[in-house]
N, C-alpha and C positions, 0 to 999 in steps of 0.2 A: 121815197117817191112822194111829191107833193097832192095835195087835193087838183090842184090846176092842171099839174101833167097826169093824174088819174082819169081827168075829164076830157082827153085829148084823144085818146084811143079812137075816138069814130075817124076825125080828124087825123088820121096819120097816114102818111103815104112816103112806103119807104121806111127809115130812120130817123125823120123829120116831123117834127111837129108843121102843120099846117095854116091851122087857125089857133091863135090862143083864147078870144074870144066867142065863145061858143054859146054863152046864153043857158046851155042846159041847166045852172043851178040855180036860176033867177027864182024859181020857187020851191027853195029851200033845202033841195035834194043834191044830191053828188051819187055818182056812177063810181063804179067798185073795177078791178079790174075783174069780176068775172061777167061786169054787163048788169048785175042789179043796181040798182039806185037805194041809197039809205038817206034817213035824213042827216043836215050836215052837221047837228046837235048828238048824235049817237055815239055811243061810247067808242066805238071802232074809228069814227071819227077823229075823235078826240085824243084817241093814241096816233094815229097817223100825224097828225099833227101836232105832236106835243113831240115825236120823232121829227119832225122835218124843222119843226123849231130848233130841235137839240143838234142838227144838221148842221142849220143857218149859224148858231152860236158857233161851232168848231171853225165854221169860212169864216167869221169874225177874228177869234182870236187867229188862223192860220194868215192874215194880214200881218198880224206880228212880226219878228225877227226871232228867229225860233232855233235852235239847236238842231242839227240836220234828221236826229233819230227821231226828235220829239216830230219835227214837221212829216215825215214820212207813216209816224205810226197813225199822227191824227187824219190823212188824207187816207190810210188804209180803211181807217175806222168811218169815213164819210161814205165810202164804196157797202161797206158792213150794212149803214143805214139805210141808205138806198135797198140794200137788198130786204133788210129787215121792214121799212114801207111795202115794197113788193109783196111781203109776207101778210103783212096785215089787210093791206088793198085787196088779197084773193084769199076770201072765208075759206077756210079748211086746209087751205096747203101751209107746207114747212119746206121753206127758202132756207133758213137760219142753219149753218151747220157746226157741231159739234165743236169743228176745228178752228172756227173762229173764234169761239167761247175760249177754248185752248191758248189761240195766240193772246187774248188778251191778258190771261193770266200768265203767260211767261212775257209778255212788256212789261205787265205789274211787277212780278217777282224780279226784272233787269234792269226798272228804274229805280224801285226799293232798293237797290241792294245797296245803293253805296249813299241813302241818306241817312243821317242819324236817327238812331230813335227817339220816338216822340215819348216826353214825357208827361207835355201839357196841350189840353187842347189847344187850335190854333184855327185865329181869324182868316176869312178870306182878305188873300188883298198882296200886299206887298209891292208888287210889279205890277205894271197894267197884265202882263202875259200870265201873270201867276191869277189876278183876280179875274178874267176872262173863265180862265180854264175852271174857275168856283162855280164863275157863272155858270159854264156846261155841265159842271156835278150835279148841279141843284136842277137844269131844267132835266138831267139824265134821270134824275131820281123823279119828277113830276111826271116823265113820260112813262116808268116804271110802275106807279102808282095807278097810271091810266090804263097801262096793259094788265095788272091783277084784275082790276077793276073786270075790264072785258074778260079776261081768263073765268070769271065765276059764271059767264054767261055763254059764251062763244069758246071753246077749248087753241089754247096758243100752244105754239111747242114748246119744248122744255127746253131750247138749247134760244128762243129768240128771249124769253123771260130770265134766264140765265145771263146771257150776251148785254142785257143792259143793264142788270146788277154788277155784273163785273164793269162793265165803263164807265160808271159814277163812281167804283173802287180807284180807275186809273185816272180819273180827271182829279180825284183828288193829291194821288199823288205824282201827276205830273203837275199840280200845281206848287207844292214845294221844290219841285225840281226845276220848275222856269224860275221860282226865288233865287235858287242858287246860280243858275246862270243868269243872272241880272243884278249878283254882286249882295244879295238880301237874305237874312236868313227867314225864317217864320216868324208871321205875325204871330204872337202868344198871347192866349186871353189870361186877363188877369180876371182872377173870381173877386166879386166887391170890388172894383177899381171905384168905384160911385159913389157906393154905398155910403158910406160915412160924410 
């Protein structure tokens, strides 16, 4: 859930957003779904939106040309996010469920299975589809870093803080696995390529 469709609730009638212009944050606040207003600098904030960012990056790279498993897992995992915003947008509840955490670790262990093992670390990049999907690990992990953040202050569940540890685990490895379906193996860093 976005900051903009957070602030639409007064405005809904039906199913339908009404107004998307509504004025309320002009001074500096944003409405929660339970109805309080926080500022839009706040940590709770800041995870919301460092999720709806990591959101926006997956409909980026889902423009791609994608392998059918890979495209279905990543629009599963958009629905996920949505629910995980939901989760944050209303202090004290738990959206996030166990079995989604589940599912992502059996995509991980079904796309893992049949890449070779890594012996060296390895660059983002290769494909535009493979460095897209870097782009989503990295901003997965900033939106991760945003929710401990809150977690020390405001209590998160354990399965929405889990859920996005695990999707930075599978955006990295579906980022080897769009290499391989674009014909490329892993970019491989070389230690000292410079240096000398």
């Amino acid at each position: 859930m976005s900051e903009t469709e957070m602030n639409q609730e007064p405005e809904r009638k039906g199913n339908r957003l009404s107004k998307i212009v509504t004025r309320t944050g002009d001074a500096g606040t944003t409405g929660l779904g339970d109805g309080s207003r926080t500022t839009k600098d706040s940590l709770r904030i800041d995870a919301i939106g460092e999720v709806d960012e990591l959101n926006s990056s997956l409909g980026l790279l889902l423009c791609e040309d994608l392998p059918a498993l890979v495209r279905a897992a990543l629009l599963d995992v958009q629905h996920d996010l949505f629910d995980l915003g939901g989760e944050l947008c209303l202090p004290g509840m738990s959206i996030m469920k166990d079995a989604q955490v589940a599912r992502l670790e059996e995509l991980a262990d079904e796309f893992n299975r049949d890449l070779p093992m890594l012996k060296e670390f390895i660059l983002p990049g290769g494909t535009r589809p493979a460095a897209l999907a870097h782009l989503a690990r990295t901003i997965c992990r900033r939106a991760e870093r945003s929710m401990v953040h809150l977690h020390r202050s405001e209590p998160l569940s354990d399965a929405a803080r889990r859920y996005i540890n695990r999707l930075s685990d599978l955006m990295f490895i579906l980022g080897r696995v769009l290499n391989r379906a674009g014909g490329r193996g892993d970019v491989l860093w070389q230690k000292g390529k410079n240096a000398a």
